[in-house]
C-alpha positions as CSV (number, residue, x, y, z in Angstrom):
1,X,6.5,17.6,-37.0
2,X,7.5,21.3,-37.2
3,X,7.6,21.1,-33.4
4,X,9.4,18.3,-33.5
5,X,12.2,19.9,-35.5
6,X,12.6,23.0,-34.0
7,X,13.3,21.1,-30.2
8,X,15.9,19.2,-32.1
9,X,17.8,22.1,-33.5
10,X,17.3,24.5,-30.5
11,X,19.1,21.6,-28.6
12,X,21.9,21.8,-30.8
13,X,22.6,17.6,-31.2
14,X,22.0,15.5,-34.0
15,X,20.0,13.0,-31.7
16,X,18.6,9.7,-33.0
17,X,15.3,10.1,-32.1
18,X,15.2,13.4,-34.1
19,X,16.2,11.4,-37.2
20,X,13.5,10.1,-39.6
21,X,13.8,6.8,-38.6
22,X,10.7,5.0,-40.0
23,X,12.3,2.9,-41.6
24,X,14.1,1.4,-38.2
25,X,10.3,1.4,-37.2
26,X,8.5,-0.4,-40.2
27,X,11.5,-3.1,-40.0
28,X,11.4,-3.7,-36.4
29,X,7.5,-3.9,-36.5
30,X,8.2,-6.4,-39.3
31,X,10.9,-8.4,-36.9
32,X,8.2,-8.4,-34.0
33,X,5.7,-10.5,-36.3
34,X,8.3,-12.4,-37.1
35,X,8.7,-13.2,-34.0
36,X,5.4,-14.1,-33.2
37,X,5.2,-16.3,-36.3
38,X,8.1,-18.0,-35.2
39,X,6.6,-19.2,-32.6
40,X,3.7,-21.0,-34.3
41,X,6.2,-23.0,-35.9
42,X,8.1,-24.3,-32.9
43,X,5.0,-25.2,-31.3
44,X,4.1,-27.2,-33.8
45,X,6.9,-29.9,-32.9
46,X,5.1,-30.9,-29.8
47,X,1.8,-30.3,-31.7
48,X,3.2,-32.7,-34.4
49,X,4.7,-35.5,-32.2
50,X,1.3,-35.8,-30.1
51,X,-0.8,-36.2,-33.8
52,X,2.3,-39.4,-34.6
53,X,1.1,-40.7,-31.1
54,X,-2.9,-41.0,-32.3
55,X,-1.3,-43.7,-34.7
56,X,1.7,-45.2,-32.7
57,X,1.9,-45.5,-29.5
58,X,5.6,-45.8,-28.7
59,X,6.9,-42.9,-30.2
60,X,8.5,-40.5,-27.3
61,X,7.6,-37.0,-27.7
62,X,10.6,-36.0,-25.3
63,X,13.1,-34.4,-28.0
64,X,10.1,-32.3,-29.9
65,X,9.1,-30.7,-26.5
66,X,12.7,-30.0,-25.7
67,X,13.4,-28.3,-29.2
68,X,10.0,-26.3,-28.7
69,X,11.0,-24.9,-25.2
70,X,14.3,-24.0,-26.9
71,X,12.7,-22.0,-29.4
72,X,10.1,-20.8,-27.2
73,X,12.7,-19.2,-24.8
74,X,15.2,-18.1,-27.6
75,X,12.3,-16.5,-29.5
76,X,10.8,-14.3,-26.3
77,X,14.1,-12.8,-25.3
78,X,14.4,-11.8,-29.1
79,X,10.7,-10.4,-29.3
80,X,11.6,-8.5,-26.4
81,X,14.3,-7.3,-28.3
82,X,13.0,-6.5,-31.2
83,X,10.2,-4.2,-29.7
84,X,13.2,-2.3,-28.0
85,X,14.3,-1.5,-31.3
86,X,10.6,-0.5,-32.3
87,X,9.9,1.2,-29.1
88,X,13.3,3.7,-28.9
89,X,12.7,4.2,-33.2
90,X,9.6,5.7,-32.1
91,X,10.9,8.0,-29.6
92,X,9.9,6.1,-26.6
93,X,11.8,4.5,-23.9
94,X,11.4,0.5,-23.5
95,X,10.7,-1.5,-20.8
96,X,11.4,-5.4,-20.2
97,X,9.2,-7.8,-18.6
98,X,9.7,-9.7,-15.5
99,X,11.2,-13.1,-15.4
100,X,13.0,-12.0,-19.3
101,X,16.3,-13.3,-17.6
102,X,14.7,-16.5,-16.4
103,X,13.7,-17.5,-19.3
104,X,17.0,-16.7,-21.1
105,X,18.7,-18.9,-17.9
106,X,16.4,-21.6,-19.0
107,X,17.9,-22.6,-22.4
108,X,21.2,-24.0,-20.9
109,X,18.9,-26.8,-19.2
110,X,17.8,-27.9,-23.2
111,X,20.0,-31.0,-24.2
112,X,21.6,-29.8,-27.6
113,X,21.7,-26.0,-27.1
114,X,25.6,-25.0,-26.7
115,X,27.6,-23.1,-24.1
116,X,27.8,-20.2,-26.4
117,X,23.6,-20.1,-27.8
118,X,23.0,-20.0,-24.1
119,X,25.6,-17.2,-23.4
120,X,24.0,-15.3,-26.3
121,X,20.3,-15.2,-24.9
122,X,21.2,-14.8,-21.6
123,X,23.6,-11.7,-23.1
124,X,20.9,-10.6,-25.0
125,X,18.3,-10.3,-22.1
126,X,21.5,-8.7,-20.0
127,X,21.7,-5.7,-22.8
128,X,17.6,-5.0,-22.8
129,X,18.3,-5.2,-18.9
130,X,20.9,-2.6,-18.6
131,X,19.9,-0.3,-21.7
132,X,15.7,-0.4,-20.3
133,X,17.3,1.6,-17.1
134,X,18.8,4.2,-18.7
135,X,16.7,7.4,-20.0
136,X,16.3,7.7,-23.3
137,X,19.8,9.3,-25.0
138,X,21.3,10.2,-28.6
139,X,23.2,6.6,-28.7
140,X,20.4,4.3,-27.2
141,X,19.4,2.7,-30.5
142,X,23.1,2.6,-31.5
143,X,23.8,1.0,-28.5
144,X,21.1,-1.5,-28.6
145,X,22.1,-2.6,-32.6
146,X,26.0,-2.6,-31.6
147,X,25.8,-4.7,-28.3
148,X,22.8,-6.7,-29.0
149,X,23.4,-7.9,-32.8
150,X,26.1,-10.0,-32.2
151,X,23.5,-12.3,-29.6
152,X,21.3,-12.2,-32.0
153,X,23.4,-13.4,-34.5
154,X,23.7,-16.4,-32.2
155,X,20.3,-16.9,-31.1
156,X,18.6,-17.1,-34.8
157,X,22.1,-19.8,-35.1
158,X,20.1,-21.5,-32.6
159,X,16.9,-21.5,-34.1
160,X,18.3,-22.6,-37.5
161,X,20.0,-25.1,-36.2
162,X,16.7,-26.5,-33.8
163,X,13.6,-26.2,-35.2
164,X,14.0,-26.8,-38.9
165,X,15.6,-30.2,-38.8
166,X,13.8,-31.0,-35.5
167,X,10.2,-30.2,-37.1
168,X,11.8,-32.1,-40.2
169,X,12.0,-35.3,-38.4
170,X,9.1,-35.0,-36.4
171,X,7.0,-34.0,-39.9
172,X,8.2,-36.9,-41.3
173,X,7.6,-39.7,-38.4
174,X,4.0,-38.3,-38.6
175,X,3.6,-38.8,-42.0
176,X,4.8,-42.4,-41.9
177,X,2.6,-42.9,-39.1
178,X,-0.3,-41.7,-40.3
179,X,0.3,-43.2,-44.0
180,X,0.5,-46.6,-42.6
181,X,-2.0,-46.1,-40.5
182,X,-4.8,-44.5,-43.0
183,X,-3.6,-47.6,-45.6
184,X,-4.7,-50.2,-43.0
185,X,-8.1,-48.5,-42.2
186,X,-8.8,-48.0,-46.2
187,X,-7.4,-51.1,-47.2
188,X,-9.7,-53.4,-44.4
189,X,-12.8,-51.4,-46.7
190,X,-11.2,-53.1,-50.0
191,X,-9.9,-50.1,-51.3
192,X,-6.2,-48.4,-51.4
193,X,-4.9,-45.2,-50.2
194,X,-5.1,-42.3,-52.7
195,X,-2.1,-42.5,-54.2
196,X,-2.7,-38.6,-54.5
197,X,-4.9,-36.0,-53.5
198,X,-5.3,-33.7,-56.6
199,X,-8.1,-34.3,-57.2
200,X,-9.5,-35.1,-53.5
201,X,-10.8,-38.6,-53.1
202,X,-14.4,-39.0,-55.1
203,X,-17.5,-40.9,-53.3
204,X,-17.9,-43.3,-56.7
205,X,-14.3,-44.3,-55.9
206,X,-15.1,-45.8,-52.2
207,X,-17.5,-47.0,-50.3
208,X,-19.6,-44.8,-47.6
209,X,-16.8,-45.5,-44.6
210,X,-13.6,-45.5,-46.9
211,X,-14.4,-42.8,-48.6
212,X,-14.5,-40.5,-45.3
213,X,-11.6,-42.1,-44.4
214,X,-9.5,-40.9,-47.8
215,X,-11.2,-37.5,-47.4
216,X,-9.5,-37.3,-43.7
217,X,-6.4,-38.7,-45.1
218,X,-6.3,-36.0,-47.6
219,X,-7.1,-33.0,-45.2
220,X,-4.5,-34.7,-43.1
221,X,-1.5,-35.1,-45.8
222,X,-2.1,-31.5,-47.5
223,X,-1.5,-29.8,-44.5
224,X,1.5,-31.7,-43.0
225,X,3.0,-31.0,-47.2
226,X,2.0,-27.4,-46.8
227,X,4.0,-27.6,-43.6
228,X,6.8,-28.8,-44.3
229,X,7.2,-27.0,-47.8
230,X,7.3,-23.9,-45.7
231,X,10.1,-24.8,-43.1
232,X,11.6,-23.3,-46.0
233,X,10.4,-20.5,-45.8
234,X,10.6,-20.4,-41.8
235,X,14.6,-20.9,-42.5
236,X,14.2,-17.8,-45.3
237,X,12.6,-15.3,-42.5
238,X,15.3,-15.7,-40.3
239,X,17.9,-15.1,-43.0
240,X,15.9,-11.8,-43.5
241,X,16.1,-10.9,-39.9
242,X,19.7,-11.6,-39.9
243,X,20.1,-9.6,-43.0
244,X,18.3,-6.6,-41.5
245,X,20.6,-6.8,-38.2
246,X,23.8,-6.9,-40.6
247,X,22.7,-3.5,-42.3
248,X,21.6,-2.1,-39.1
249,X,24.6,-2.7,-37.8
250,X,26.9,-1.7,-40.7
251,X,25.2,1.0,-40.6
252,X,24.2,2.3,-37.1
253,X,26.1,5.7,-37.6
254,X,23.7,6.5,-40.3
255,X,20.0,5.3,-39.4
256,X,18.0,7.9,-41.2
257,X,20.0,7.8,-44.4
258,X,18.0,7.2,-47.3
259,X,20.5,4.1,-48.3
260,X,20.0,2.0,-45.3
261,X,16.0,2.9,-45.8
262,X,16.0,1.3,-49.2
263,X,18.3,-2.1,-48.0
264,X,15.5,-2.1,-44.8
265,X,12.8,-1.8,-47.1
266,X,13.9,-4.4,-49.6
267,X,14.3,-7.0,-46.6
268,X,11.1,-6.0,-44.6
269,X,9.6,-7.0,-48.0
270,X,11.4,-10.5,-48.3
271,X,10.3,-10.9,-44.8
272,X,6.9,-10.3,-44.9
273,X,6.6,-12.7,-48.0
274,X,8.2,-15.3,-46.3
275,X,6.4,-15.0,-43.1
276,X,2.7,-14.9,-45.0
277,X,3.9,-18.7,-46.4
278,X,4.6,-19.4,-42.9
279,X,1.9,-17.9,-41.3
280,X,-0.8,-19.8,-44.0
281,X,0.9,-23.2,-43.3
282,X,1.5,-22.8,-39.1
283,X,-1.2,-20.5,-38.5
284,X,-4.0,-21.7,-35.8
285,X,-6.5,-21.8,-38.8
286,X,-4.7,-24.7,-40.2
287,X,-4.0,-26.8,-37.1
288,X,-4.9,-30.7,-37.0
């Protein structure tokens, strides 16, 4: 660390990497889970739509798949960014995978995605493009918050406006399905669907074959509630992100100061909170 210190004075510039920026780091590692969490949840529209089909046959699964490649696509080109963040905080120059700027070209082609959300990803992969080429300088980091936060400003707009009401609909044609569905299969047994499940269905209450039934009906309804309870929370995370871009932003002339580190800190926290609700309800543990 002494080291460290003595290379940045003997050059005689205030550079960003030689400013304590852990902060910048702890955050961005925060937005790349994010990221990754995101994802869980707009795979589950597909996921969701296909679980509808076990029960009715005509449903088209067309719009959930489109909404999911949206937010696949939107959500790699900001992972990509937010471990440029992570990787210059840390004093190291980034790189960006091949075929980054296909996939951003890819969410014009997604019925209900704007001219300007499209602009924004593509712009987006664009700045990781240009900035990756360029050695490692004083103003990277700046530059990256300053030219890339407005995109992503318009990217998360695309994911707030997609997924949630998307995996709202889709959440809630499942449920139907499956309700009506379950009540037919319980009810040919002479019994009636749990009109709750706290407490989970009892063997005295059924007989051998309806009583599997409820218990499947149960596992079934608790998780889709758990779901959609946290799209919620999904929504909350990427308020968080966009609150941490805003103070990065605001603030890019002063990344090490000990304000910004506390509003980071306080938001990384609301994050992380959020995400874990996500996570428990979306994660691969819990899927149908």
């Amino acid at each position: 660390m002494r080291l460290r210190w003595l290379v940045c004075v003997a050059s005689g510039l205030v550079l960003t990497a030689c400013a304590d920026l852990g902060a910048v780091s702890n955050l961005s590692q925060g937005m790349i889970t994010a990221g990754e969490t995101w994802n869980s949840v707009g795979d589950e529209l597909p996921r969701s739509c296909a679980r509808t089909l076990q029960f009715n046959a005509t449903v088209d699964c067309a719009s959930s798949k489109d909404a999911a490649k949206a937010s696949a696509a939107a959500t790699e080109v900001l992972l990509a960014y937010f471990q440029a963040i992570h990787d210059v905080a840390n004093e190291s120059n980034f790189t960006v995978q091949p075929g980054l700027d296909a996939v951003a070209g890819s969410v014009k082609d997604i019925p209900g995605v704007n001219a300007d959300q499209a602009a924004a990803v593509a712009g987006l992969a664009s700045t990781l493009a240009k900035l990756a080429t360029e050695k490692l300088r004083e103003d990277t980091l700046k530059r990256l918050i300053g030219e890339g936060a407005p995109h992503v400003t318009t990217v998360l707009s695309l994911l707030r406006a997609t997924v949630p009401r998307a995996l709202g609909t889709t959440l809630s044609s499942e449920r139907i399905a499956m309700q009506a569905a379950y009540a037919s299969y319980i009810g040919a047994g002479g019994h009636a669907l749990p009109s709750s499940c706290d407490p989970a269905p009892r063997v005295t209450d059924h007989s051998g074959e309806t009583f599997l039934l409820a218990e499947d009906y149960c596992r079934r309804l608790v998780s889709l509630d758990a779901k959609v309870g946290s799209v919620k929370a999904y929504e909350a995370s990427l308020a968080s992100v966009q609150k941490a871009m805003d103070d990065l932003q605001s603030d890019k002339a002063r990344l090490s100061s000990k304000a910004l580190a506390q509003k980071l800190y306080e938001t990384g926290k609301g994050l992380d909170q959020n995400l874990k609700a996500v996570r428990k309800a979306f994660g691969k543990e819990t899927a149908a």
